[in-house]
C-alpha positions as CSV (number, residue, x, y, z in Angstrom):
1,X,42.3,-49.6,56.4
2,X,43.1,-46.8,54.0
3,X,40.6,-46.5,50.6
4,X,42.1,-47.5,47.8
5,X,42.8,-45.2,45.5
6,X,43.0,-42.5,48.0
7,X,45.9,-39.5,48.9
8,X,48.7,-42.0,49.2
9,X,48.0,-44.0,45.8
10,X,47.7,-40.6,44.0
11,X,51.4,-40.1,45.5
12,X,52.3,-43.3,44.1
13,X,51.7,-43.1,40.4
14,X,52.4,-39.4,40.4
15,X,56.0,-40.3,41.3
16,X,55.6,-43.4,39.1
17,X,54.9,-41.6,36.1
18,X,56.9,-38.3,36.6
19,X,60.1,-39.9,37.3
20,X,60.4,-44.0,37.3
21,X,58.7,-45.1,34.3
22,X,60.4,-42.2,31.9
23,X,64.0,-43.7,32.8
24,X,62.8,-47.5,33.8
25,X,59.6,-48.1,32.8
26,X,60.6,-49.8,29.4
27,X,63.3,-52.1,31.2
28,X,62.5,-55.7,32.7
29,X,62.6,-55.6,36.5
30,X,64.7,-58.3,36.3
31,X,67.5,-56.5,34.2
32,X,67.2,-53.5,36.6
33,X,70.6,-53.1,38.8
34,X,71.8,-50.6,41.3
35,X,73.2,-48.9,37.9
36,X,70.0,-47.8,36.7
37,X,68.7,-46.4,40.0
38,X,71.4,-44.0,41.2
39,X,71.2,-41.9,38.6
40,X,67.6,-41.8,38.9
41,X,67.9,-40.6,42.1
42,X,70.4,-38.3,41.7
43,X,68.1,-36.8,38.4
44,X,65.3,-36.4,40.7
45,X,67.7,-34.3,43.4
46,X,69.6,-32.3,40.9
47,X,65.9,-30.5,40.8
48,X,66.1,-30.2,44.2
49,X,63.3,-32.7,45.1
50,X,64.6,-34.2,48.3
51,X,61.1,-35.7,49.0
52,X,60.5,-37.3,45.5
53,X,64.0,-39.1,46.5
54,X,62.5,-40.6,49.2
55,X,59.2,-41.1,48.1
56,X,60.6,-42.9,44.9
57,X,63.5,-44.6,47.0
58,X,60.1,-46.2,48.9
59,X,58.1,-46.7,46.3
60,X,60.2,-48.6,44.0
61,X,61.0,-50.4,47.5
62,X,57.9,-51.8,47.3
63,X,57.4,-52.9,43.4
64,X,60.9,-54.6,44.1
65,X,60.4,-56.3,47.0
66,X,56.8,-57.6,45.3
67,X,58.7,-58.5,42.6
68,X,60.9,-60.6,45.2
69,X,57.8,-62.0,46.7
70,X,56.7,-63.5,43.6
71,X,59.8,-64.5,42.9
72,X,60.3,-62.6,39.8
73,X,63.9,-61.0,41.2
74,X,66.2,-62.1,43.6
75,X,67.5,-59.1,44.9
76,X,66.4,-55.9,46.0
77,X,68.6,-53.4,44.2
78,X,66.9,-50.7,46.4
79,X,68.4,-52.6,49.5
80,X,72.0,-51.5,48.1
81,X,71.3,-48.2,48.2
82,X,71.9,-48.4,51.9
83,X,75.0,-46.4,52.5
84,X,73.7,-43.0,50.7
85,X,72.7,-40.2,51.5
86,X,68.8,-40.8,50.0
């Protein structure tokens, strides 16, 4: 089992902080749509950050489908994101 706190947490709130919470972290989950995370991703690409794409595509993967889990959502807007390119 990996330590807690370790390379991959780092990762986490680094992305977290640099470029979710600016744009979304004042927002309910449950208000967030599809609408609000596009153009986060495509923000985070216009720097050319292909890997911050996909690391924040993942990570907020996971908050939402916690969020799911605990039945504070319904939906995964992540899960919509399907059909592009990130």
């Amino acid at each position: 089992m990996a330590a807690v706190g370790g390379r991959a947490t780092a990762r986490f709130l680094a992305v977290m902080a640099g470029d979710i919470y600016p744009d979304l972290g004042d927002l309910p989950i449950a208000s967030l749509r599809l609408a609000h995370i596009l153009p986060l991703f495509a923000k985070i690409e216009l720097r050319g950050s292909l890997t911050v794409v996909h690391a924040a595509r993942g990570f907020l993967g996971r908050v939402f489908r916690y969020a799911v889990a605990t039945e504070k959502i319904e939906l995964d807007p992540c899960r919509l994101c399907g059909a592009t390119h990130w």
